[in-house]
VEXSENU-5510 format. One line per 4 residues: number of its first residue (from 0); their letters; for each residue y negated, z, x of C-alpha. Coordinates in Angstrom, 1 decimal, padded with zeros to 4 digits. Each point is the difference from the previous one (the first is absolute). Example, Ala and Ser with C-alpha at 12.3 -4.5 7.8 and 13.67 -1.06 7.14 Angstrom:
<pts>
0	AS	004.5:007.8:012.3; -003.4:-000.7:001.4
</pts>
This chain:
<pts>
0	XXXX	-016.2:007.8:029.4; 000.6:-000.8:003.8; 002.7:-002.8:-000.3; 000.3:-002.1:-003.2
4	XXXX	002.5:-002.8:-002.0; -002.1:-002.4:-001.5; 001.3:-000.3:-003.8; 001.7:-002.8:-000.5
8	XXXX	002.1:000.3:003.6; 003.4:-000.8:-000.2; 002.6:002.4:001.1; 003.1:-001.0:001.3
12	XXXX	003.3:001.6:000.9; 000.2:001.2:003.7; 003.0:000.2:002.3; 001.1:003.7:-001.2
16	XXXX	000.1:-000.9:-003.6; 001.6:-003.3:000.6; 003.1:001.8:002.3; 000.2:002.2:-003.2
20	XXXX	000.3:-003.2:-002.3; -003.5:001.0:-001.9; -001.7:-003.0:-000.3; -002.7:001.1:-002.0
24	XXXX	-003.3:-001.4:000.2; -003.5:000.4:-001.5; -003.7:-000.6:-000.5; -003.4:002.1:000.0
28	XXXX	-001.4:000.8:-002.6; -002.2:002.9:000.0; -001.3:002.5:002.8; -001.2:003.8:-000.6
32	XXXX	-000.7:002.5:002.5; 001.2:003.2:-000.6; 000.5:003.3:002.4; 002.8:-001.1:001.4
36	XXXX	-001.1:-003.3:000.9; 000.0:-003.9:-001.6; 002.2:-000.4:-002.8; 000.7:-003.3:-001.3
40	XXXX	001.4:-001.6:-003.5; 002.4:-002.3:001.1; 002.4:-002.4:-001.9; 003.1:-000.1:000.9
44	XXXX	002.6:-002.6:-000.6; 002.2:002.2:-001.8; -002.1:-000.7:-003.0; -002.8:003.5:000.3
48	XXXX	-002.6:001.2:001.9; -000.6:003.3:001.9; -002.5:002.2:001.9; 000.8:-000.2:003.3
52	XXXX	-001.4:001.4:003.2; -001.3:-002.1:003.0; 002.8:002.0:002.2; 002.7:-001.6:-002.3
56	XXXX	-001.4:-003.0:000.0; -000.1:-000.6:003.8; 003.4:001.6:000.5; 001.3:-002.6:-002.4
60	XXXX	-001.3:-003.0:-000.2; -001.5:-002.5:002.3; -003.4:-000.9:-001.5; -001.0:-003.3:-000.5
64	XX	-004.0:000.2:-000.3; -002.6:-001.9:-002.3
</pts>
């Protein structure tokens, strides 16, 4: 893996999903690399957690680092 989240980072809402009145935030809590890149199980605020890829991540949230 080239660039990593530590688990346990905190993901908040950037300016795109704010203007869009998303104000859903999350934590790390697992990493896996697959083909496609890193994947990570996140929990989200809206009560479940998801696989989601590093692209997302950084094209939705500003991450807040352990």
């Amino acid at each position: 893996m080239s660039e990593t989240i530590p688990i346990g980072s905190l993901l908040i809402p950037n300016e795109y999903m704010v203007r869009n009145s998303n104000y859903t935030f999350g934590i790390v809590m697992g990493v896996k690399d697959d083909l496609w890149g890193p994947s990570y199980r996140v929990f989200l605020s809206i009560g479940f957690d998801k696989w989601i890829p590093y692209d997302t991540i950084i094209d939705l949230f500003v991450v807040h680092r352990l």
